[in-house]
Biopython code that builds the backbone (N, CA, C, O; Angstrom):
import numpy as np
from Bio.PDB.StructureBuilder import StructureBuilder

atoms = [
    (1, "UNK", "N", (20.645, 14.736, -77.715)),
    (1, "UNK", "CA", (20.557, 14.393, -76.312)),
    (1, "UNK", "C", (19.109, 14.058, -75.985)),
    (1, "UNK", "O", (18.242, 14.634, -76.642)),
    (2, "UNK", "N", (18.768, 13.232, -75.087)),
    (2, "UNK", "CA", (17.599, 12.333, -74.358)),
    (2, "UNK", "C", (17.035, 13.597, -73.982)),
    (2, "UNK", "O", (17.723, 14.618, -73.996)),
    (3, "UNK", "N", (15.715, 13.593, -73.617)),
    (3, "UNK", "CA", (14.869, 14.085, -72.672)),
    (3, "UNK", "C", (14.159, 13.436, -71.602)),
    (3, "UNK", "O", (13.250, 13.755, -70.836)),
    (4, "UNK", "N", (14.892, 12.395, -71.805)),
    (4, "UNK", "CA", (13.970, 11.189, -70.853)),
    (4, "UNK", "C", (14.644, 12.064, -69.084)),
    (4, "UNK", "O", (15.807, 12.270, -68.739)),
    (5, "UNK", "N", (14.055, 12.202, -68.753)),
    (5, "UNK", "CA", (14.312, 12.621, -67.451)),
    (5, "UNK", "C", (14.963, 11.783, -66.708)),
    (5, "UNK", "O", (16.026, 12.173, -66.225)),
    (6, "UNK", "N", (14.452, 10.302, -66.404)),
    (6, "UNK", "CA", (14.552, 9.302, -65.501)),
    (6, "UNK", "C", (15.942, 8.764, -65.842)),
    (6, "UNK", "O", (16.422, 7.771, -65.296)),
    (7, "UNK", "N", (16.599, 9.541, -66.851)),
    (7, "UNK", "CA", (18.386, 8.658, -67.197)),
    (7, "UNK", "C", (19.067, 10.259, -66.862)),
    (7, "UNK", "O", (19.099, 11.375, -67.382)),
    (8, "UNK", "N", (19.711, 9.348, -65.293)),
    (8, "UNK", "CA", (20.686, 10.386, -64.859)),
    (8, "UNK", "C", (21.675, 10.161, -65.639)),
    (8, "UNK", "O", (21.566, 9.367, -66.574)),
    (9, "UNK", "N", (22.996, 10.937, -65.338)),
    (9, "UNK", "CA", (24.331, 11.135, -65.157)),
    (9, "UNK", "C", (24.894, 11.305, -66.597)),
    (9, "UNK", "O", (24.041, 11.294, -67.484)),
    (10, "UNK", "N", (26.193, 11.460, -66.974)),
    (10, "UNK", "CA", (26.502, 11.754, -68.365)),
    (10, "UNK", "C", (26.467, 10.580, -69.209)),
    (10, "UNK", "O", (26.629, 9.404, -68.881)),
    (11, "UNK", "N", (26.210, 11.120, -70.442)),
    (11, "UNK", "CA", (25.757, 10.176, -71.483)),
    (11, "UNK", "C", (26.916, 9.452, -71.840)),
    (11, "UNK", "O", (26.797, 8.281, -72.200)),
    (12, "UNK", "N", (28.525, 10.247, -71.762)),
    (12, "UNK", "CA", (29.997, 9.380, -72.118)),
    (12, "UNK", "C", (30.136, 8.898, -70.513)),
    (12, "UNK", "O", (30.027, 9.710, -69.595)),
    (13, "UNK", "N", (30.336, 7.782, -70.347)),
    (13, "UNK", "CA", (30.098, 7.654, -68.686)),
    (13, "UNK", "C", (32.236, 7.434, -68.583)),
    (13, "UNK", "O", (32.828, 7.327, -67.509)),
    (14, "UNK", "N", (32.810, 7.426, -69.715)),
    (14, "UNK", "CA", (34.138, 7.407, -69.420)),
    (14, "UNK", "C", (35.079, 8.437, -69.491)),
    (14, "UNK", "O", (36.307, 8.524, -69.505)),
    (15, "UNK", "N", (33.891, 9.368, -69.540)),
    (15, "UNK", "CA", (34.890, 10.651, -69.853)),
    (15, "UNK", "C", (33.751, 11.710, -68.617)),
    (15, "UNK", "O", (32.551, 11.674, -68.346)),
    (16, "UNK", "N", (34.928, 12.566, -68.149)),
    (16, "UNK", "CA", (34.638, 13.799, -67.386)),
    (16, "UNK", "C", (34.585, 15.220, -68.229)),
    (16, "UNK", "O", (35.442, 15.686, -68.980)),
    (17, "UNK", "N", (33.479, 15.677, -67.911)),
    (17, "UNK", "CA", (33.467, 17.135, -68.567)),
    (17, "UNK", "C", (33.381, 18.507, -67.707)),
    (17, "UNK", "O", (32.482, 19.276, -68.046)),
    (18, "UNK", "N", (33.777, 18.692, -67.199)),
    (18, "UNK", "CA", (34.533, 19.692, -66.006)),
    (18, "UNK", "C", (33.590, 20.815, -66.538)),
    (18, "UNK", "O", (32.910, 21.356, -65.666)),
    (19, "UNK", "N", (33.409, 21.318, -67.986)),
    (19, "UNK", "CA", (33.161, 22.601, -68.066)),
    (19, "UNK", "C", (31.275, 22.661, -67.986)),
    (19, "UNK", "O", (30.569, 23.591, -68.375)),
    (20, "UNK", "N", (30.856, 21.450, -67.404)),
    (20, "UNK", "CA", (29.613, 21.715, -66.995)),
    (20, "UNK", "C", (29.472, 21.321, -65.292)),
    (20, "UNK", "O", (29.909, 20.348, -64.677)),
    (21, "UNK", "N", (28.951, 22.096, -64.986)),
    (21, "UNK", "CA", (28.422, 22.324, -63.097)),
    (21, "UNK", "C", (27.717, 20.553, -62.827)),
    (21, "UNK", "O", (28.222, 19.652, -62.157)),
    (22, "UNK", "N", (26.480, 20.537, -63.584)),
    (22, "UNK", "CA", (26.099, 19.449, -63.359)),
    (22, "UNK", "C", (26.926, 18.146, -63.029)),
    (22, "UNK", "O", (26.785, 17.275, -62.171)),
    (23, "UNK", "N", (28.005, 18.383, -64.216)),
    (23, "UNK", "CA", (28.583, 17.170, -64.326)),
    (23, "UNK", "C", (29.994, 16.832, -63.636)),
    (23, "UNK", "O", (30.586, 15.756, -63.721)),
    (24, "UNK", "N", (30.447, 18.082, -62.869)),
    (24, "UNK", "CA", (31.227, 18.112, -61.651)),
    (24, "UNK", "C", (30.386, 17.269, -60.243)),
    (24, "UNK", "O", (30.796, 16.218, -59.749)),
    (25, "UNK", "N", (29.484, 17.822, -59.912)),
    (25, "UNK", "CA", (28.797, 17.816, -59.333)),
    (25, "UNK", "C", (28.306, 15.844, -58.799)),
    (25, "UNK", "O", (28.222, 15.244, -57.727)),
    (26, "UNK", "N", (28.120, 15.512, -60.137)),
    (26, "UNK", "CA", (27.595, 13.958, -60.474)),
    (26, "UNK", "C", (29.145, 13.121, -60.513)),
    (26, "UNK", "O", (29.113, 12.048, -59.911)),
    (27, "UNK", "N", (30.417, 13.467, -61.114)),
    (27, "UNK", "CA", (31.227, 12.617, -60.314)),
    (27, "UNK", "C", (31.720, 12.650, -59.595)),
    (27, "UNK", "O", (32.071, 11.561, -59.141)),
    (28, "UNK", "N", (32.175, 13.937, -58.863)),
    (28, "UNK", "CA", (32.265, 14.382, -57.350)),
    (28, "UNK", "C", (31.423, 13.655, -56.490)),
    (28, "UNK", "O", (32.002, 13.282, -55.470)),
    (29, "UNK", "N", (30.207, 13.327, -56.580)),
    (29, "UNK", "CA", (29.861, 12.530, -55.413)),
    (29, "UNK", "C", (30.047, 11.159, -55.885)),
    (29, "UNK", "O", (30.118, 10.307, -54.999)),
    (30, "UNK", "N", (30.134, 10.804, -57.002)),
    (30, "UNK", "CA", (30.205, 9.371, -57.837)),
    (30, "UNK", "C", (31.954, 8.934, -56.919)),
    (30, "UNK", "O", (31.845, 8.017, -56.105)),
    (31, "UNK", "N", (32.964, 9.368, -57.022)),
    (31, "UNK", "CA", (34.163, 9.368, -56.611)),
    (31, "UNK", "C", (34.563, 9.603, -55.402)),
    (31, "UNK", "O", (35.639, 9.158, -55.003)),
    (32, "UNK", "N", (33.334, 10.725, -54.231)),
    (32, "UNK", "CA", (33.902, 10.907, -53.085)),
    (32, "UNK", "C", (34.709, 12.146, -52.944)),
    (32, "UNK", "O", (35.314, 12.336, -51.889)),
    (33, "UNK", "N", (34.781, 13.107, -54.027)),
    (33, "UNK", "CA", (35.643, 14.180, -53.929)),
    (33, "UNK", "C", (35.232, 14.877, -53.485)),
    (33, "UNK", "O", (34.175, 14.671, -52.888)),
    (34, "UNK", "N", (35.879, 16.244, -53.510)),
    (34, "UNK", "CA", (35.492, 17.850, -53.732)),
    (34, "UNK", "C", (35.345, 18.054, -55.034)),
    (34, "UNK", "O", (36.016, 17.331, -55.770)),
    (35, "UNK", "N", (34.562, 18.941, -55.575)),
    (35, "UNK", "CA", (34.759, 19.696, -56.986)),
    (35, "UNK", "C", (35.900, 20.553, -57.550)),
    (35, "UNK", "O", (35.904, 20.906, -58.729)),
    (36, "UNK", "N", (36.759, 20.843, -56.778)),
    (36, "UNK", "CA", (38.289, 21.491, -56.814)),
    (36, "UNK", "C", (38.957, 20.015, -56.916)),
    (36, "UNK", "O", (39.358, 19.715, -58.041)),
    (37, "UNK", "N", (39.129, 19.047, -55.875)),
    (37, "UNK", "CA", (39.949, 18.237, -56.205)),
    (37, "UNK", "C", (39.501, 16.842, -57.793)),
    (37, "UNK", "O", (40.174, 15.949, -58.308)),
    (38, "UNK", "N", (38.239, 17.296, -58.014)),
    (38, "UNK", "CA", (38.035, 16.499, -59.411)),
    (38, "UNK", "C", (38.490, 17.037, -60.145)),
    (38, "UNK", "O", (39.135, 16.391, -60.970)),
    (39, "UNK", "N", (38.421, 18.629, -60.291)),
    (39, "UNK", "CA", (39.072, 19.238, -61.133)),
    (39, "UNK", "C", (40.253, 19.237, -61.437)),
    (39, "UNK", "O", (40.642, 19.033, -62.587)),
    (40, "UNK", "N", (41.106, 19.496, -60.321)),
    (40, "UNK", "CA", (42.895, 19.174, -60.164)),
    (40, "UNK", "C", (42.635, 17.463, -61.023)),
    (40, "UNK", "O", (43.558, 17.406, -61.836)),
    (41, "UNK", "N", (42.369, 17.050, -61.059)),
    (41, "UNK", "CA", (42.584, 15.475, -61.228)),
    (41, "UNK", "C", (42.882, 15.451, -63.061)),
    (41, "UNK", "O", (43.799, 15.142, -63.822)),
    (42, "UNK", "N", (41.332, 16.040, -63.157)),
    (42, "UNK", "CA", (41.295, 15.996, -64.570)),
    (42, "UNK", "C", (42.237, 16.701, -65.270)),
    (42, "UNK", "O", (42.691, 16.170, -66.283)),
    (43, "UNK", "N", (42.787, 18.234, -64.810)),
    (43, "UNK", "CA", (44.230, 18.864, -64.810)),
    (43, "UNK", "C", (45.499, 18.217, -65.288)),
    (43, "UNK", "O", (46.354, 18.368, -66.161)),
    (44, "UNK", "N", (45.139, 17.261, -64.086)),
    (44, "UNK", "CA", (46.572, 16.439, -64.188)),
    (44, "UNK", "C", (46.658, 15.276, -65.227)),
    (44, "UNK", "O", (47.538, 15.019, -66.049)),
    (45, "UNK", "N", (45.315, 14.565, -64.904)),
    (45, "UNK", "CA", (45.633, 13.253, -66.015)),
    (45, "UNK", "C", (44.686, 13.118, -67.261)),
    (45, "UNK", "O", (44.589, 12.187, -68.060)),
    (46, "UNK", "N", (43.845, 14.617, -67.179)),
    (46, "UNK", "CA", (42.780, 14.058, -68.342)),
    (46, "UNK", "C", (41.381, 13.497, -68.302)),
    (46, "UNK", "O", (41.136, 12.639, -67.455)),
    (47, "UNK", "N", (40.689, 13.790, -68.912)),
    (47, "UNK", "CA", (39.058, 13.612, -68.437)),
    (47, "UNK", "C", (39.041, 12.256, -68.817)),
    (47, "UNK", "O", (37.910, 12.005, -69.233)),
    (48, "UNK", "N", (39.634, 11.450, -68.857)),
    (48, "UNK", "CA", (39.268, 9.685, -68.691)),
    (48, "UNK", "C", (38.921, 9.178, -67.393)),
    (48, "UNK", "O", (39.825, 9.049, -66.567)),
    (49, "UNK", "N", (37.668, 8.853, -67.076)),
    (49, "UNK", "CA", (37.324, 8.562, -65.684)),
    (49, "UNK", "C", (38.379, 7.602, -64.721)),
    (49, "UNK", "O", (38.640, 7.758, -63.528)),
    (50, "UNK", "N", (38.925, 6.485, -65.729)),
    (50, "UNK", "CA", (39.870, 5.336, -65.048)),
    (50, "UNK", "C", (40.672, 6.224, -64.642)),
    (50, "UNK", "O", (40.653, 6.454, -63.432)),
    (51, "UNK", "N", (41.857, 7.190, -65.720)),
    (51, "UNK", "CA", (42.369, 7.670, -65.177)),
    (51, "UNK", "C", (42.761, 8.251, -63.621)),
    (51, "UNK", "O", (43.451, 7.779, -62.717)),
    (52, "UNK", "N", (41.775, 9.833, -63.797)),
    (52, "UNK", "CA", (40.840, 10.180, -62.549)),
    (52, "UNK", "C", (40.857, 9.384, -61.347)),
    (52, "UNK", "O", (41.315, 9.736, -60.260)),
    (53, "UNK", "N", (40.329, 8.304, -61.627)),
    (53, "UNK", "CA", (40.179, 7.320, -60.330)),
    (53, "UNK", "C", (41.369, 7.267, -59.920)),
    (53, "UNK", "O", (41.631, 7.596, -58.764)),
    (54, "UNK", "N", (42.401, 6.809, -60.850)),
    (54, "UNK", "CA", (43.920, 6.090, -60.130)),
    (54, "UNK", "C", (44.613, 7.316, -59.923)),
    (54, "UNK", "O", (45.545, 7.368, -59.121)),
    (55, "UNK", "N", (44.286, 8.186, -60.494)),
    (55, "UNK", "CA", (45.190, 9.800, -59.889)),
    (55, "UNK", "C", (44.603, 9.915, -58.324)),
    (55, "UNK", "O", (45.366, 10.165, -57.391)),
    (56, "UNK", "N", (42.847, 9.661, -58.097)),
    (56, "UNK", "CA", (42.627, 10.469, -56.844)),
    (56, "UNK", "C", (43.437, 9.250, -56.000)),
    (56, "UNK", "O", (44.217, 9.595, -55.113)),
    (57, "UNK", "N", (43.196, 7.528, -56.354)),
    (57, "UNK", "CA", (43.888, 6.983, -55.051)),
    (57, "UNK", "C", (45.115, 6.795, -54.909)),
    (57, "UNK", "O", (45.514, 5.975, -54.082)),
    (58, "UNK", "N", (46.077, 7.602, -55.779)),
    (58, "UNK", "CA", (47.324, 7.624, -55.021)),
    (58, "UNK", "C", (47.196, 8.889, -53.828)),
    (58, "UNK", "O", (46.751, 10.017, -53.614)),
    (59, "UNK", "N", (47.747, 8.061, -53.408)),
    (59, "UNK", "CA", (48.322, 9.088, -51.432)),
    (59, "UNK", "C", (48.325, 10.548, -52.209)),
    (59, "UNK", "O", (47.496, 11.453, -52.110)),
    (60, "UNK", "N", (49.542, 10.485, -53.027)),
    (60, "UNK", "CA", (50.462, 11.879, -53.070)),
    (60, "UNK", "C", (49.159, 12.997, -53.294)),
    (60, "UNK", "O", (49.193, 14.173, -52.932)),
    (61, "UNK", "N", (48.179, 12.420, -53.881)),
    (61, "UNK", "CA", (47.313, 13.517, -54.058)),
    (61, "UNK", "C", (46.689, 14.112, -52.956)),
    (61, "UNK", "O", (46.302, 15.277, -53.047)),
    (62, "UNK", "N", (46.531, 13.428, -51.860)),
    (62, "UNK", "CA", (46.502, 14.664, -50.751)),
    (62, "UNK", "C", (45.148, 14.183, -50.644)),
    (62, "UNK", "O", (44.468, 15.072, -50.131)),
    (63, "UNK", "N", (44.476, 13.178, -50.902)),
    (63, "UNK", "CA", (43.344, 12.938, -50.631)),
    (63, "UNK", "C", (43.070, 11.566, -49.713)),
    (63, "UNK", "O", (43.688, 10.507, -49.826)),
    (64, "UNK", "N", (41.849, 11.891, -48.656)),
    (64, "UNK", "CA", (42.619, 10.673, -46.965)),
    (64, "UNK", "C", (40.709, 9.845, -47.823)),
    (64, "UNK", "O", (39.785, 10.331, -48.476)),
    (65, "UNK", "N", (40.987, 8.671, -47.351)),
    (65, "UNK", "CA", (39.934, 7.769, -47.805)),
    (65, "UNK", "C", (39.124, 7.516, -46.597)),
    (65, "UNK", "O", (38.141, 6.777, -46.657)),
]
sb = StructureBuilder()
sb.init_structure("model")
sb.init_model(0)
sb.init_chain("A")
sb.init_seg("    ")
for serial, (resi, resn, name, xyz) in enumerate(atoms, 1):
    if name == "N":
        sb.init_residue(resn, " ", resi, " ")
    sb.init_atom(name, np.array(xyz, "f"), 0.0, 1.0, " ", f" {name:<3s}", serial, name[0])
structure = sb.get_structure()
């Protein structure tokens, strides 16, 4: 892993890794969520970011745009 300071966000930019704070944190605001509802997401469909995305914008998920 980099030490370059100045390169945010995760290094797999297509995958979600839930079991770090930081990195809840960085697509939670990247997506517009909560950190509970990124989590439910990844739950449901899997740490593939596309995924993720098309889970949070269906309706049924309970999430208002």
């Amino acid at each position: 892993m980099t030490d370059d300071l100045a390169e945010r966000g995760p290094r797999d930019r297509s995958r979600i890794n839930i079991s770090e704070d930081w990195e809840c944190r960085y697509w939670s605001q990247q997506l517009g969520v909560t950190t509970e509802q990124l989590q439910e997401a990844v739950h449901q469909v899997g740490d593939a970011v596309e995924a993720v995305r098309a889970y949070l914008a269906t309706p049924a998920t309970g999430r208002t745009s």
